[in-house]
N, C-alpha and C positions, 0 to 999 in steps of 0.2 A: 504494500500500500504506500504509496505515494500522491504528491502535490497531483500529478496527472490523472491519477484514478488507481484502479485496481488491478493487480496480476497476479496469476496463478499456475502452476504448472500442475496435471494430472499425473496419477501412478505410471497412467500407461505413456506420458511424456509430451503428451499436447498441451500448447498455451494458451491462455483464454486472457484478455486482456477486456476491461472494462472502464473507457477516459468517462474524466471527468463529466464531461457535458453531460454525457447520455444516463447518469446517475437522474432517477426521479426520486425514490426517498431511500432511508435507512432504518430499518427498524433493530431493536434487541427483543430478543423471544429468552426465556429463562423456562431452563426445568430446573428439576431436583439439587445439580450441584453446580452447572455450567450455563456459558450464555450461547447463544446463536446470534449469530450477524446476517439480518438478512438485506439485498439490495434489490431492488426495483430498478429497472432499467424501463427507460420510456419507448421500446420495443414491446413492453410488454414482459420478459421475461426477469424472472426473479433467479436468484444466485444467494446458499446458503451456506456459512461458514458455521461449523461447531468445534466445540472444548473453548471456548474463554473462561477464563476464571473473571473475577470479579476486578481484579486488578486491570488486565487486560483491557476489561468493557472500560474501564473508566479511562484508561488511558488511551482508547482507540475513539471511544465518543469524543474526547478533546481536539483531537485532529479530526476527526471530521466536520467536527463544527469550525475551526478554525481556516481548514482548506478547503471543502468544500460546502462553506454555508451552510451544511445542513442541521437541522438539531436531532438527531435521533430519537425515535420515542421508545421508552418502552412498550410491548403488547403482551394485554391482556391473553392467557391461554387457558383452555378449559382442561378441567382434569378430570371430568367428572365421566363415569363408564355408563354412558347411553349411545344411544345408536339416531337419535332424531335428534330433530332442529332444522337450522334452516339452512338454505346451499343460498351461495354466489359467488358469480364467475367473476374472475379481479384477473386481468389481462390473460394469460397462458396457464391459469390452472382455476381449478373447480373448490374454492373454501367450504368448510361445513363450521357453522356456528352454533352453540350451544349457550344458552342463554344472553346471549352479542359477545358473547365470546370465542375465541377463534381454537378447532378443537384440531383438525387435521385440515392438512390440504392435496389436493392431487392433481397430478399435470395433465394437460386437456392431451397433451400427444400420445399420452401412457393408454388411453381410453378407446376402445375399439368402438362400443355402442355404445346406448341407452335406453331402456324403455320403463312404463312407466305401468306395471303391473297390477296397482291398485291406487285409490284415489289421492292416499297419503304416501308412498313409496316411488322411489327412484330405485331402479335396478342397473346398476354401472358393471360394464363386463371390461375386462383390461385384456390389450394383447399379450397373449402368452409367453411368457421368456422362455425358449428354448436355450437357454445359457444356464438356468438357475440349479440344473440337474434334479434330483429326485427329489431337493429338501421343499418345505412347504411352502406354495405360492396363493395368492388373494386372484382369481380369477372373475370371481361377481362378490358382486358388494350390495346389497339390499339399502338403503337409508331412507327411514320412515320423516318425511317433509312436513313442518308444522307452518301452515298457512296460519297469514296474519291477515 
């Protein structure tokens, strides 16, 4: 992370680079012991960094606010184990919310169909990872829609 923006390099050795400009926001997401960095790119697509410690967040939030203008927010995340609430699409992936709170999210490319099997459920089928081998994969996802 630098003045320009963001860069990363993958396991498998591909660079991903992300300038400044095209930054739309920065949020912090917090579970149990660590933070998440997540970026919003006004493409639409989000990019997420895990393991911060507390330290980290606090000294990473200062440079971004500092280079790039942003204020970072905290977000809210739901921990709560149900399976309803409400969905919305936020650029390239599908959110589920639980009380306006934000519980999981999933990438709209990951998603083969959708249908809509009863009056309050979404049924989400994902394409198949033939990579993943014999260990257990999420293929449909049922999620019961609370209309407001």
């Amino acid at each position: 992370m630098n003045r320009d923006g963001i860069a990363w390099r993958s396991k498998g050795g591909q660079t991903f680079s992300i300038i400044r400009a095209d930054i739309n926001t920065v949020q912090w997401a917090r579970n149990s012991r660590q933070y998440q960095l997540r970026v919003s790119v006004k493409a639409g697509a989000n990019y997420k960094y895990d393991g911060f410690n507390e330290t980290d967040q606090r000294n990473l939030n200062q440079f971004i606010k500092e280079n790039y203008s942003i204020d970072p927010k905290l977000m809210d995340i739901s921990t709560k184990g149900v399976n309803s609430g409400s969905l919305k699409v936020e650029g390239r992936v599908l959110a589920f919310f639980v009380e306006d709170k934000r519980a999981f999210e999933l990438p709209l490319n990951e998603v083969a169909q959708s249908s809509n099997p009863a009056k309050n459920e979404v049924q989400i089928e994902f394409h198949h990872d033939d990579t993943a081998g014999d260990d257990v994969s999420v293929n449909i996802y049922v999620y019961h829609v609370i209309y407001l």
